[in-house]
N, C-alpha and C positions, 0 to 999 in steps of 0.2 A: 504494500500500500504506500503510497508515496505521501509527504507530509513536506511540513516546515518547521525551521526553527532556525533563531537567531544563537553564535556563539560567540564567545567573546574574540576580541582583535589578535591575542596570543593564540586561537583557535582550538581552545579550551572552555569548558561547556558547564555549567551551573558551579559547583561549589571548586572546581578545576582538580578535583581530586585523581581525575585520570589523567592519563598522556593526551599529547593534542590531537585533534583529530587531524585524520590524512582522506583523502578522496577514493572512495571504494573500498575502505575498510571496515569490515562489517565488528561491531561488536556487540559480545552479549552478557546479561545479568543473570546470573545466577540466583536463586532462591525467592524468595518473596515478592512481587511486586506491585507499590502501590504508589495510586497517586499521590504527587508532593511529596514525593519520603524515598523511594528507588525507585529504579527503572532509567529508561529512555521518552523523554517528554516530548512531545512536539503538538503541531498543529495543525487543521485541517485547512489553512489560511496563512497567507503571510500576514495580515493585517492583526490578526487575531495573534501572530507567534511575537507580532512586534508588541503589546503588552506586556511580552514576559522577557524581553531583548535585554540581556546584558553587554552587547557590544555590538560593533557596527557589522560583522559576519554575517550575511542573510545565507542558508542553507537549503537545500531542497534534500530533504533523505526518505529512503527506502525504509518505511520499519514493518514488523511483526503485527501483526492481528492485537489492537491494544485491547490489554488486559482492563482498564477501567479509562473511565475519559468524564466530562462533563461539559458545561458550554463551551468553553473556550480550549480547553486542551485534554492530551490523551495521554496516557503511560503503555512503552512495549516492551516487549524482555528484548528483542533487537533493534539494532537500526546502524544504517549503512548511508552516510553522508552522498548523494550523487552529484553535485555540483553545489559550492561556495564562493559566494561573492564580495568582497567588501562595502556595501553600500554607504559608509560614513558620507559622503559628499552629499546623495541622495538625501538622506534621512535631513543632513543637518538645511537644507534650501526648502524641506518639505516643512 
């Protein structure tokens, strides 16, 4: 299923507890997963991923069947970055 989500400028992603992401590298979460707490977050929207943007990186990724989701966003045990863009310029004229 294809999604969005913003990561940060170092191209490292919520609390940056993992390595950076790279383009086409799938990764996956082991054990539990719930929204706002673990997993892989995103959105079915850019507009909607830009609420939760921690850095100017707009992303389009690949993830798993999410486990739970609600208005604005979703949790999956995968997800696989397919193309990342730096929009800062964008964002900041918008």
């Amino acid at each position: 299923m294809i999604a969005y989500k913003f990561i940060k400028d170092d191209f490292r992603s919520g609390s940056g507890d993992e390595p950076a992401w790279e383009i086409g590298k799938k990764r996956t979460v082991k054990g539990k997963i719930v929204l706002c707490e673990s997993g892989y977050h995103s959105c079915n929207t850019f507009y909607d991923a830009l609420g939760y943007a921690q850095g100017n990186v707009a992303c389009i990724v690949e993830v798993s069947k999410p486990s739970q989701h609600d208005k604005t966003k979703q949790v999956s045990r995968s997800c696989t970055i397919v193309k990342m863009v730096n929009v800062e310029r964008v964002l900041r004229l918008w």
